[in-house]
PDB file of N, CA, C and O in Angstrom, chain B, residues numbered from 101:
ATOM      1  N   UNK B 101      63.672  87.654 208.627  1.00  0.00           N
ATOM      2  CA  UNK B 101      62.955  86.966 207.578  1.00  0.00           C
ATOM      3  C   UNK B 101      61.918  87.938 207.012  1.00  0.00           C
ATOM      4  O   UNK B 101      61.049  88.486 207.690  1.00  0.00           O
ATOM      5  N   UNK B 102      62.108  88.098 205.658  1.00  0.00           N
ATOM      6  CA  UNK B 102      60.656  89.024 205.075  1.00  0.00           C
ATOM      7  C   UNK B 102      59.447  88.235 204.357  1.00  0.00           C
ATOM      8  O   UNK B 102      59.735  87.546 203.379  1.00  0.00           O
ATOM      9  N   UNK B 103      58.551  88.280 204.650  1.00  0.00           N
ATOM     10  CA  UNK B 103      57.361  87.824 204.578  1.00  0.00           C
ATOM     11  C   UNK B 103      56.357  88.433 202.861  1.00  0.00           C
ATOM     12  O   UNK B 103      56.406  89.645 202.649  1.00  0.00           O
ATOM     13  N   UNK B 104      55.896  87.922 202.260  1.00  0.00           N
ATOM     14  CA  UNK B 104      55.357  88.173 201.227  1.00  0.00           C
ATOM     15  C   UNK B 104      54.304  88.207 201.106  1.00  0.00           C
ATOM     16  O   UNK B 104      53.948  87.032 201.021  1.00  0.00           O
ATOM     17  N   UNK B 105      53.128  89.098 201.002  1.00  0.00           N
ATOM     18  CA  UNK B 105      51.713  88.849 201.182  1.00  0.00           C
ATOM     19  C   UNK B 105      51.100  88.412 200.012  1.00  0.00           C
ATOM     20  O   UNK B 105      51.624  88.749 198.950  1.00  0.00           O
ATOM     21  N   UNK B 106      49.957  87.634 199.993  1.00  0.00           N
ATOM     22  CA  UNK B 106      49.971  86.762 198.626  1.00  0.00           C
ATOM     23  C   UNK B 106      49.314  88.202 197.697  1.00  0.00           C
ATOM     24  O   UNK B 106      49.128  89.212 198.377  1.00  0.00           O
ATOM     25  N   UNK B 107      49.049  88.264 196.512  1.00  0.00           N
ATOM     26  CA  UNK B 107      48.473  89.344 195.777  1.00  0.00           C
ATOM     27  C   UNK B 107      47.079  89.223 195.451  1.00  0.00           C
ATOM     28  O   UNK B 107      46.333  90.063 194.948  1.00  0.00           O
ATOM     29  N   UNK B 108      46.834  87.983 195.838  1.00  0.00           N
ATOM     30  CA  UNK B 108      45.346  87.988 196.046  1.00  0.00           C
ATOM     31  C   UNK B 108      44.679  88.991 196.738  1.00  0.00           C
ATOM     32  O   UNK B 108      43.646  89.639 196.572  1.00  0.00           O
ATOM     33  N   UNK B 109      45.751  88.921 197.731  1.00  0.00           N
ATOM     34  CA  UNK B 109      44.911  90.027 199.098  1.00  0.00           C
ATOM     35  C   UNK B 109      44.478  91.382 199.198  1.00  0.00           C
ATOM     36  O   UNK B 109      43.889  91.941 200.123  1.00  0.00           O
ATOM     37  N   UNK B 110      44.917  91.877 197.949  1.00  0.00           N
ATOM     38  CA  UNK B 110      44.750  93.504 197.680  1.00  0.00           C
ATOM     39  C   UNK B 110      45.196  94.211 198.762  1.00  0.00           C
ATOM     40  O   UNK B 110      45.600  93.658 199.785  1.00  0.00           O
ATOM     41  N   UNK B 111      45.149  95.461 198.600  1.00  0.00           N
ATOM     42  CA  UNK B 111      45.834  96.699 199.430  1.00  0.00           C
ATOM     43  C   UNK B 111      44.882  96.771 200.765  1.00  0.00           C
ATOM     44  O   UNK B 111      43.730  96.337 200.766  1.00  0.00           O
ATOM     45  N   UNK B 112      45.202  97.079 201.342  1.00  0.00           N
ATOM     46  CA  UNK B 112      44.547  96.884 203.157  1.00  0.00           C
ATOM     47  C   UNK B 112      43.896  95.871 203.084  1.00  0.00           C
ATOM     48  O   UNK B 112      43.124  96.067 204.022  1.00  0.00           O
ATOM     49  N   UNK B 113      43.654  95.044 202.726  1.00  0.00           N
ATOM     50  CA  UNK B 113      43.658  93.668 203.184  1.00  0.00           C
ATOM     51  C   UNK B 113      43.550  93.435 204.718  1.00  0.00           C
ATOM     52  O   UNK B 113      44.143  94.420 205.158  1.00  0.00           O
ATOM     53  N   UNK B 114      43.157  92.738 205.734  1.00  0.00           N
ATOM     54  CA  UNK B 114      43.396  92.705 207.272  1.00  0.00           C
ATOM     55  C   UNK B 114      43.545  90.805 207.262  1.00  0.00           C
ATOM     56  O   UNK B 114      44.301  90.215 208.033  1.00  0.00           O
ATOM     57  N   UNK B 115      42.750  90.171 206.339  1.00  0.00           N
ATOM     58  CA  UNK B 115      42.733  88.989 206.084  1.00  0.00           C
ATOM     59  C   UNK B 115      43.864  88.594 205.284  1.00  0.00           C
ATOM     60  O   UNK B 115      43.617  89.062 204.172  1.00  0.00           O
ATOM     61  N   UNK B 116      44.862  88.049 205.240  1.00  0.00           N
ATOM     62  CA  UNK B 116      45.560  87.486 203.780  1.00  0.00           C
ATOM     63  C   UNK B 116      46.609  86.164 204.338  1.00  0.00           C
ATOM     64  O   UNK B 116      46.636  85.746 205.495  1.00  0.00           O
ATOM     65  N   UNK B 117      47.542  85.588 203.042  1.00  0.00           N
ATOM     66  CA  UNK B 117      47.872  84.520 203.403  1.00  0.00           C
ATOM     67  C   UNK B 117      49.269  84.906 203.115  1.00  0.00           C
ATOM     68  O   UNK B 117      49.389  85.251 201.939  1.00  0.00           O
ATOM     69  N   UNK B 118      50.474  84.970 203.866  1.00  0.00           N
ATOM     70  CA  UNK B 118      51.811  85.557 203.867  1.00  0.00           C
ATOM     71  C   UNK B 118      53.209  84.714 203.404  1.00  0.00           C
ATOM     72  O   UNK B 118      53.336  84.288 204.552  1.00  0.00           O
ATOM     73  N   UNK B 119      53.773  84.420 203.060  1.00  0.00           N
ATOM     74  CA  UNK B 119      55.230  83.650 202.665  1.00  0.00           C
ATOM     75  C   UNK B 119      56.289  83.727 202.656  1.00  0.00           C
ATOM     76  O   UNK B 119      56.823  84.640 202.027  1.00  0.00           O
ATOM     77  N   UNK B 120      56.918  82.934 203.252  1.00  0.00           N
ATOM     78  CA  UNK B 120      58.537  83.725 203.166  1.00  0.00           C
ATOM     79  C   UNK B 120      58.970  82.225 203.074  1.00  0.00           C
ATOM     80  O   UNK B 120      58.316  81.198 203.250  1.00  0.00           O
ATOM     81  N   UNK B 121      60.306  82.430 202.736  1.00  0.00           N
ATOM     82  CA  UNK B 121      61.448  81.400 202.613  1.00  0.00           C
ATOM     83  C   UNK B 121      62.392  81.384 203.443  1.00  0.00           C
ATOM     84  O   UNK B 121      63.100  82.385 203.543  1.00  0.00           O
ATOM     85  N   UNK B 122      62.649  80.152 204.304  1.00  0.00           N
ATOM     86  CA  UNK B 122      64.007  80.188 205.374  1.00  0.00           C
ATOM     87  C   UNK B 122      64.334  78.836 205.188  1.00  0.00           C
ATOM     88  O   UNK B 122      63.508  77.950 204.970  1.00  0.00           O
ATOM     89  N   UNK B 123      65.740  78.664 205.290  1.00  0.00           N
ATOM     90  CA  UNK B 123      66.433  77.454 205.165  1.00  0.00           C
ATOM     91  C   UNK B 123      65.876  76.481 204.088  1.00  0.00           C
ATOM     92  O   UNK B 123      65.802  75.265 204.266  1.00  0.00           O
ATOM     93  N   UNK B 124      65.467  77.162 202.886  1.00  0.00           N
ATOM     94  CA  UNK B 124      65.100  75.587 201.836  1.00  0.00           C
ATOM     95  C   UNK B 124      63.448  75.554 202.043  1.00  0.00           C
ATOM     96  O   UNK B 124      62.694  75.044 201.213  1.00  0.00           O
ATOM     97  N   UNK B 125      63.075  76.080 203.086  1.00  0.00           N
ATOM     98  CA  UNK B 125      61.636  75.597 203.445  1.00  0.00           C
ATOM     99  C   UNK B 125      60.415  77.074 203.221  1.00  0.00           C
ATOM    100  O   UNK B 125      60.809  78.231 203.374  1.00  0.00           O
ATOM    101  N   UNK B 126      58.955  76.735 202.850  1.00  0.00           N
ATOM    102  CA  UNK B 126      58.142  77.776 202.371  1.00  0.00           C
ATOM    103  C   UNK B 126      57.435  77.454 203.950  1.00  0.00           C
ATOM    104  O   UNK B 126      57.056  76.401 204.463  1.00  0.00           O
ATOM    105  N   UNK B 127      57.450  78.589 204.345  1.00  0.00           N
ATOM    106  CA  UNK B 127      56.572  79.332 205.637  1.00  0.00           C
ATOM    107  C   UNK B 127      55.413  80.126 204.816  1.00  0.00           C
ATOM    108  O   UNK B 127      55.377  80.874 203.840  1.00  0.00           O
ATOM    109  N   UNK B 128      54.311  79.456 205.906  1.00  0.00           N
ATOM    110  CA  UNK B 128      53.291  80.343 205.325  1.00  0.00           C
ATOM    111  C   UNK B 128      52.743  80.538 206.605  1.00  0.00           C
ATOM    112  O   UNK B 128      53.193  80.014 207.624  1.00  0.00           O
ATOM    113  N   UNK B 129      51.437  81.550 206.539  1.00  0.00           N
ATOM    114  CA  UNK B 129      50.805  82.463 207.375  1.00  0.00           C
ATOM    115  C   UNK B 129      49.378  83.185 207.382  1.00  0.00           C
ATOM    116  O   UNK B 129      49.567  84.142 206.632  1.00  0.00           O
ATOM    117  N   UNK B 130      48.663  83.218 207.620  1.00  0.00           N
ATOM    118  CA  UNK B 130      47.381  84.261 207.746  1.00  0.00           C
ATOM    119  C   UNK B 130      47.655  85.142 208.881  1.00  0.00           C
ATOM    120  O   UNK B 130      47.881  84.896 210.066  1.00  0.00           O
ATOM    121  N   UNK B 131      47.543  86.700 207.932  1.00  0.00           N
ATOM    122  CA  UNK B 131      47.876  87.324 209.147  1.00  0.00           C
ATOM    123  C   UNK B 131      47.269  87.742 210.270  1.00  0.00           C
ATOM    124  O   UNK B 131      47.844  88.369 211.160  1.00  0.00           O
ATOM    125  N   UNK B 132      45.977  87.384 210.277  1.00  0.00           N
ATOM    126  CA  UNK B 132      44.704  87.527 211.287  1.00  0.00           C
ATOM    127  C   UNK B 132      45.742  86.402 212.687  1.00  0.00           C
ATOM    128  O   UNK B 132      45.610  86.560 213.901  1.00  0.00           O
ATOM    129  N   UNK B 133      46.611  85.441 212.072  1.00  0.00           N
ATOM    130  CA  UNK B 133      46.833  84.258 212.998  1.00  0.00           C
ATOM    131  C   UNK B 133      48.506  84.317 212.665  1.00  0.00           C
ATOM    132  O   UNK B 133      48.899  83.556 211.780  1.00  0.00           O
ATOM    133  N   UNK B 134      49.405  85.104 213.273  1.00  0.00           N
ATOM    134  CA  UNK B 134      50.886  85.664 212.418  1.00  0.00           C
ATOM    135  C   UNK B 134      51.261  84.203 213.315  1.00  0.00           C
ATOM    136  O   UNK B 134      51.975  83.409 212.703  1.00  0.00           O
ATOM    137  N   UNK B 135      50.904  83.875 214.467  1.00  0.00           N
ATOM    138  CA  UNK B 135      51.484  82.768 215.338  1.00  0.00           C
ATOM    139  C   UNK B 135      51.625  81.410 214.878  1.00  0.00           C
ATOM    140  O   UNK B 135      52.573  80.782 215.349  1.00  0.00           O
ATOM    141  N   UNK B 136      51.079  80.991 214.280  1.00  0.00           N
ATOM    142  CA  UNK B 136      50.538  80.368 213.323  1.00  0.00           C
ATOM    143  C   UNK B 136      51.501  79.732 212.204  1.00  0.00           C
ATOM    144  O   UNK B 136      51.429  80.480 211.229  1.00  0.00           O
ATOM    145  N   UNK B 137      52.146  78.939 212.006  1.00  0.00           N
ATOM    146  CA  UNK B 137      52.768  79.204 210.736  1.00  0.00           C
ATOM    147  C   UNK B 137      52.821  77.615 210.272  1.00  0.00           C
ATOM    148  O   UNK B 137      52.876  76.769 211.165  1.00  0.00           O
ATOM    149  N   UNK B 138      52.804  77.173 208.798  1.00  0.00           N
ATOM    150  CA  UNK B 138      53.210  76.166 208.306  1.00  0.00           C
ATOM    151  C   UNK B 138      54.440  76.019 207.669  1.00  0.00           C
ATOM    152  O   UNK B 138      54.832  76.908 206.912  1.00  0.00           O
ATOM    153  N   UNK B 139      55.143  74.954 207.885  1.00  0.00           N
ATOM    154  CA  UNK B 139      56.082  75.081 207.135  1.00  0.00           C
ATOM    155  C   UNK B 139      55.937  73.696 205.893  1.00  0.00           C
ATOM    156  O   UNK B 139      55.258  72.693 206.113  1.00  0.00           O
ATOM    157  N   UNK B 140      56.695  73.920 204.660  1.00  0.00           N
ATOM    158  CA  UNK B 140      56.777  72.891 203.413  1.00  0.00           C
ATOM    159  C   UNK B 140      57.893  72.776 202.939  1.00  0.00           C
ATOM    160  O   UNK B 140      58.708  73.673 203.153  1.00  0.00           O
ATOM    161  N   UNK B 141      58.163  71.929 202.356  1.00  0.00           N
ATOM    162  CA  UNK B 141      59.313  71.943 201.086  1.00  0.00           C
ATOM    163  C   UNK B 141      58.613  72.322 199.643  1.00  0.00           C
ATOM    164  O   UNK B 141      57.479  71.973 199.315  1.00  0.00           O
ATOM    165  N   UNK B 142      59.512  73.101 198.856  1.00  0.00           N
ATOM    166  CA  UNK B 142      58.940  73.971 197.688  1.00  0.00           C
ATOM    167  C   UNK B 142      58.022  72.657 196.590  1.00  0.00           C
ATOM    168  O   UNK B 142      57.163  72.833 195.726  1.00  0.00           O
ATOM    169  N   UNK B 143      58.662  71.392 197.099  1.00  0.00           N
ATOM    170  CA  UNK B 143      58.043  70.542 195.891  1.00  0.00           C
ATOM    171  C   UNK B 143      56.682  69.965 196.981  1.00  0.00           C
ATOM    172  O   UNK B 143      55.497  70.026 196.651  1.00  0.00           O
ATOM    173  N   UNK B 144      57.115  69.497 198.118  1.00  0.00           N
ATOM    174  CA  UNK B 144      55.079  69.191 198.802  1.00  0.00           C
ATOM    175  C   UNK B 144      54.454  70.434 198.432  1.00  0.00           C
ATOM    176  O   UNK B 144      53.542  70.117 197.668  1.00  0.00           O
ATOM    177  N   UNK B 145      54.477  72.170 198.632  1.00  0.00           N
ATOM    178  CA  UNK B 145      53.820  73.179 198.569  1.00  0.00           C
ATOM    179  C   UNK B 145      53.274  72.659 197.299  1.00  0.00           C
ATOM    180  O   UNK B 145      52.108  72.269 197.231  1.00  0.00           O
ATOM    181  N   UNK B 146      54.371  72.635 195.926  1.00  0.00           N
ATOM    182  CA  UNK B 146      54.079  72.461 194.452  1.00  0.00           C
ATOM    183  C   UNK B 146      52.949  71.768 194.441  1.00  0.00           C
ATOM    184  O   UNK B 146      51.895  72.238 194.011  1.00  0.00           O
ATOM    185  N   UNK B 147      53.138  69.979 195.158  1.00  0.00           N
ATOM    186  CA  UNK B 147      51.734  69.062 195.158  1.00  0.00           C
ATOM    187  C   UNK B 147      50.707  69.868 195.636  1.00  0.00           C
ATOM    188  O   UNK B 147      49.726  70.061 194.919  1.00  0.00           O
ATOM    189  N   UNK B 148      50.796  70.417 196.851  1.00  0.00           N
ATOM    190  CA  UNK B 148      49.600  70.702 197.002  1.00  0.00           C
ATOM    191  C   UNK B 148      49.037  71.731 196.343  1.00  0.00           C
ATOM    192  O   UNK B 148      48.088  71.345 195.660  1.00  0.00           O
ATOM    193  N   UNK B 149      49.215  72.731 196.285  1.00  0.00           N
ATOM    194  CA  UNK B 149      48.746  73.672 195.233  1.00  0.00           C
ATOM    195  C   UNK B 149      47.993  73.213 194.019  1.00  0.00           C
ATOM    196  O   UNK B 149      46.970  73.738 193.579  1.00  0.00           O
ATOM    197  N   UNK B 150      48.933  71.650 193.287  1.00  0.00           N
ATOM    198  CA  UNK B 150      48.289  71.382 191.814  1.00  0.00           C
ATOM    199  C   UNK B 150      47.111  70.506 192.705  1.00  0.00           C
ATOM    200  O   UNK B 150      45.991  70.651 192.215  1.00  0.00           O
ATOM    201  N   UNK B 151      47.133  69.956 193.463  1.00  0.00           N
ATOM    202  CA  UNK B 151      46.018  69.028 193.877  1.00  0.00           C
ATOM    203  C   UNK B 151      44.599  69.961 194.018  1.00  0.00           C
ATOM    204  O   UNK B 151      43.464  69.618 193.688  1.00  0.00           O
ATOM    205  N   UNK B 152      45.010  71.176 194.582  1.00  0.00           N
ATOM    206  CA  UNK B 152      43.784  72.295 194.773  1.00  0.00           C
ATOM    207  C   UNK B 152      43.407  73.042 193.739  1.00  0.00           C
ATOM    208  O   UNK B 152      42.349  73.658 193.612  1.00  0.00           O
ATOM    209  N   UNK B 153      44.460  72.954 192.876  1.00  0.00           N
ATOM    210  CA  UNK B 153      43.950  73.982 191.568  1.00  0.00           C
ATOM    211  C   UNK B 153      43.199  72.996 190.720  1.00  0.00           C
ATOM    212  O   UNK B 153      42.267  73.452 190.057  1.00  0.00           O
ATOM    213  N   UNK B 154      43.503  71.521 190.628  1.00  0.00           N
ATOM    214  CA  UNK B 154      42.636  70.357 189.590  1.00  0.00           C
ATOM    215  C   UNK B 154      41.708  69.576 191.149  1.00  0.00           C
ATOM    216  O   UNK B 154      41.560  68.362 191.288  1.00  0.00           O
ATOM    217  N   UNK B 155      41.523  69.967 191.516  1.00  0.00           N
ATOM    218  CA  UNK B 155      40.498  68.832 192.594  1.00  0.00           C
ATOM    219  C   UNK B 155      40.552  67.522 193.388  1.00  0.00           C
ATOM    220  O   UNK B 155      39.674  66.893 193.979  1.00  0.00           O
ATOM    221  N   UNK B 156      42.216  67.258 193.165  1.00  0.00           N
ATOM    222  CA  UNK B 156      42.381  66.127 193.300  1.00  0.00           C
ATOM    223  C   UNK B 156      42.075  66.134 194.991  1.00  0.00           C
ATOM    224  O   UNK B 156      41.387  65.204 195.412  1.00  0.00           O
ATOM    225  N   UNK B 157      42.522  67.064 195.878  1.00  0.00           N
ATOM    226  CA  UNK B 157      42.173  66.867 197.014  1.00  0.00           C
ATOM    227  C   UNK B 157      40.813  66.841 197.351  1.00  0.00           C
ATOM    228  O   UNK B 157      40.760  66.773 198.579  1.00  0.00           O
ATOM    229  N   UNK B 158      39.924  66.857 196.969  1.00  0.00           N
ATOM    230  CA  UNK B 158      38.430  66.653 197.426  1.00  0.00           C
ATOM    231  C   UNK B 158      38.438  64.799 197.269  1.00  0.00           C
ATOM    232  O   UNK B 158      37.517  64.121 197.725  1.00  0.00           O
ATOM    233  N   UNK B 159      39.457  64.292 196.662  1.00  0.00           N
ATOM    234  CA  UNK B 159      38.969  62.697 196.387  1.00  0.00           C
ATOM    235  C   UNK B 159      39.858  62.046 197.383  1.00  0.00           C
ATOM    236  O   UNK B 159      39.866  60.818 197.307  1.00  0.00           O
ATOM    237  N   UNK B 160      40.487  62.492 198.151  1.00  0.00           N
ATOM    238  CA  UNK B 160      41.222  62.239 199.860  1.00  0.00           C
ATOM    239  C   UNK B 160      40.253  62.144 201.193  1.00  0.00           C
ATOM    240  O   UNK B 160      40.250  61.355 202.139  1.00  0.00           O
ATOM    241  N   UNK B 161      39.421  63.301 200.861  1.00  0.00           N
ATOM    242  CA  UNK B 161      38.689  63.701 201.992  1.00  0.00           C
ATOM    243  C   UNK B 161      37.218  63.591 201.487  1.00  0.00           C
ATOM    244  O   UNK B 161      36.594  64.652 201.461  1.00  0.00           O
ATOM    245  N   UNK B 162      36.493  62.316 201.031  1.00  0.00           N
ATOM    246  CA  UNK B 162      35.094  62.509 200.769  1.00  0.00           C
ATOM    247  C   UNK B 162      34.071  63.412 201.675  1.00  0.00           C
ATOM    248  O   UNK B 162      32.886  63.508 201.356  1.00  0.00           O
TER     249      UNK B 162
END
């Protein structure tokens, strides 16, 4: 499986957040924590992402 480091993270980076795709499903990662991993389907990732980019998740978790 190859892993994608987000591009946020710039070049030597030691902190960043990693991705890869297996079976249909988005794996993600920080590589400080490689053990670590979440897995999603590309359309929950989609929700969550738009929920964090417009705020909607702060009105879940007062």
């Amino acid at each position: 499986m190859e892993w994608q480091k987000s591009t946020f993270s710039g070049i030597g980076a030691e902190n960043c957040l990693e991705l890869a795709h297996h079976k249909g499903r988005i794996l993600l990662c920080e590589s400080d924590a490689p053990g670590t991993v979440v897995t999603a389907t590309p359309a929950r990732l989609h929700t969550l992402l738009l929920a964090i980019k417009t705020g909607q998740e702060s009105r879940r978790n007062p």
